[in-house]
C-alpha positions, 0 to 999 in steps of 0.5 A: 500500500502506498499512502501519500502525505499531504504537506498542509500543516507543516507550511504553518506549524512549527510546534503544534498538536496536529503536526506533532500527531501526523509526525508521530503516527507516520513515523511509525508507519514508515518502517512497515513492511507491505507499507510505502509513505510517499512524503511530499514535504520539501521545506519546513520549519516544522521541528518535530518534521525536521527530528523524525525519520520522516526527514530524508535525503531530498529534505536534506538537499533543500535545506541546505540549499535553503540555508545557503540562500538565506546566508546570501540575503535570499528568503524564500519563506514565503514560497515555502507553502507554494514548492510543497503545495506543487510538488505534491499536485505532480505527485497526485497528477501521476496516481502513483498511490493508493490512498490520500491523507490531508493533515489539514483541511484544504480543498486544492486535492479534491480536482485531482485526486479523481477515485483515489480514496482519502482519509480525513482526520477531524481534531475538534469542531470549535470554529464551528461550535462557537464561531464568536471566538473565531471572527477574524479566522477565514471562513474557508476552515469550516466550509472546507472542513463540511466538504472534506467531511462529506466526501472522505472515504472515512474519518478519524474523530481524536474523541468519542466527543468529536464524533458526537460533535460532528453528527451533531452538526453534520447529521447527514454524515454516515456515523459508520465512516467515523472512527474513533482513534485516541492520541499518544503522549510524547512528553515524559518527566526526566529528572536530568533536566532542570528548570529554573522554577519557584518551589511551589507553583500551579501549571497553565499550559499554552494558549490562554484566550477566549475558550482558554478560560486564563482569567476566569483561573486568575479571578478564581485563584486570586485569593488562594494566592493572596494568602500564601505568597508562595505559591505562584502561577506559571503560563508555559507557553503560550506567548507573552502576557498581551496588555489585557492580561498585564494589566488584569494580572496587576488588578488582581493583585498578582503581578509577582505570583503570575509568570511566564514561561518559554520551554524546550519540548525536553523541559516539559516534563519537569514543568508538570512534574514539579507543579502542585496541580495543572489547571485545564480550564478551558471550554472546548478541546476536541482530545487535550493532549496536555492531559495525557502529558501532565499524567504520564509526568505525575502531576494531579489535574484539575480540568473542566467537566464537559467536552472530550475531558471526562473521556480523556482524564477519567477518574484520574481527573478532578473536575470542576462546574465550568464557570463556577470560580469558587469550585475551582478554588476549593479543588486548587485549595484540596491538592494545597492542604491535603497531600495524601489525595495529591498523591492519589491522583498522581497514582490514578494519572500514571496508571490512566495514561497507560492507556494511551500511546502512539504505538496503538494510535498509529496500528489503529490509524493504519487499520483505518487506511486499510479499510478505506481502499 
């Protein structure tokens, strides 16, 4: 069987869950025997592309061809998208292969793929689920996404909760073409890497607008961290605090228990590790990959109730009433007075995460491909 991988979300992804889940699944599919991955990225930035096996010779070649042009003053970044883009239409115009996969949800294949089968895999339905948070995104994301849904040979839901999702607002969709298959973790607590962080600290990871739900945590925590000046608030990622963030962190009282913080993908592990609890506030997730990684690192979460969560976290999840801020407190407050039940959830988020791994999700995934032919 030959697969040909679309290159979409590696002209836009540096770091990022969809890139990092193509990566990890294809290169595991690589070395199968009776199995051909047809690769048609040629330039990318993508750094979890640029350290897998998935990253050969041609790559090679043009990166350094690349690297060279750009020491003479010569950028071709903004090209990047159009080489991968035509040299992937060559490689559909010669039908030299047995099945598509797009990793993201642009329609320029459609034209040329003729019979061929794809498969679709669909990560949430949040621009469609609450469009409100999402008025300066293109509107071709979820026009693109119905065609691409309605058309794939099958589809792969990240959560039982996506696939409800989308029959819920494509009920014409045949429910028996989505398959559910869960995501792996990559990211492990290594007691050789150190990071400069302060010895008591709650966890927020990645981005914190709108749906994120980062200043309801702050107005809900305020008081806990007013009375012990200790304990701080550490944002791994997610870029600078903006001036709206700034200016409600000193209103709040917290400009010094409120940090950000860049990391390395091998430091990860030790921000979870050492944290008091992570704090999964947000709305809507179509999985949550930092629930597994905040599991598989020993570190208790404390998440909302609704969307993919209960399904991902299950009993090693502590749940609050989304919304509810003084709920919230008195979980955070549990963990702070009562180590015993601390210690319990990180039992129960070790062993929950056992239950997830890249190596089944791509065995899964290749079931999937199989039965689309």
């Amino acid at each position: 069987m030959k697969i040909l991988l679309d290159p979409q979300v590696y002209a836009f992804q540096t770091y990022g869950g969809i890139s990092r889940y193509y990566t990890e699944i294809f290169s595991r599919l690589k070395n199968k025997k009776d199995l051909s991955i047809l690769n048609s990225v040629l330039i990318t930035k993508n750094v979890y592309f640029n350290q897998s096996n998935l990253y050969g010779k041609p790559q090679k070649r043009l990166f350094y061809f690349v690297t060279f042009l750009n020491k003479m003053g010569i950028s071709i970044r903004s090209k990047t998208k159009n080489i991968n883009t035509n040299f992937v239409k060559r490689k559909l115009k010669l039908k030299n292969f047995d099945l598509f996969i797009p990793t993201y949800y642009g329609t320029y294949f459609l034209e040329y793929i003729d019979n061929k089968p794809f498969v679709l895999t669909v990560y949430d339905m949040i621009h469609e689920l609450y469009p409100q948070y999402f008025i300066n995104d293109p509107l071709e994301v979820t026009k693109n996404k119905k065609i691409l849904l309605e058309k794939a040979t099958k589809i792969i839901a990240v959560s039982k909760n996506t696939k409800k999702d989308i029959l819920k607002i494509y009920p014409h969709i045949d429910s028996n073409k989505i398959e559910v298959i869960y995501h792996g973790n990559s990211i492990y607590y290594a007691k050789s890497i150190t990071v400069n962080l302060p010895e008591k600290y709650i966890l927020f990871v990645g981005e914190r607008a709108n749906y994120k739900n980062f200043i309801f945590m702050l107005e809900s925590l305020k008081d806990v961290l007013h009375n012990n000046k200790t304990i701080h608030i550490i944002c791994a990622g997610g870029g600078k605090f903006t001036v709206a963030e700034k200016n409600k962190i000193s209103e709040l009282g917290l400009e010094n228990q409120v940090i950000q913080k860049y990391f390395e993908d091998n430091e990860l592990g030790t921000f979870y590790h050492n944290a008091i609890c992570f704090i999964f506030p947000s709305e809507y997730e179509g999985f949550g990959i930092p629930i597994l990684e905040a599991m598989a690192c020993s570190c208790p979460i404390i998440l909302t109730n609704n969307s993919s969560f209960p399904e991902v976290a299950g009993e090693a999840g502590i749940y609050f009433e989304l919304n509810n801020l003084e709920d919230l407190k008195n979980k955070v407050k549990m963990l702070i007075e009562n180590n015993s039940t601390r210690r319990e959830y990180i039992k129960k988020g070790l062993e929950r995460s056992k239950l997830f791994s890249w190596e089944k999700a791509a065995t899964d995934c290749l079931n999937v491909y199989k039965a689309a032919i």
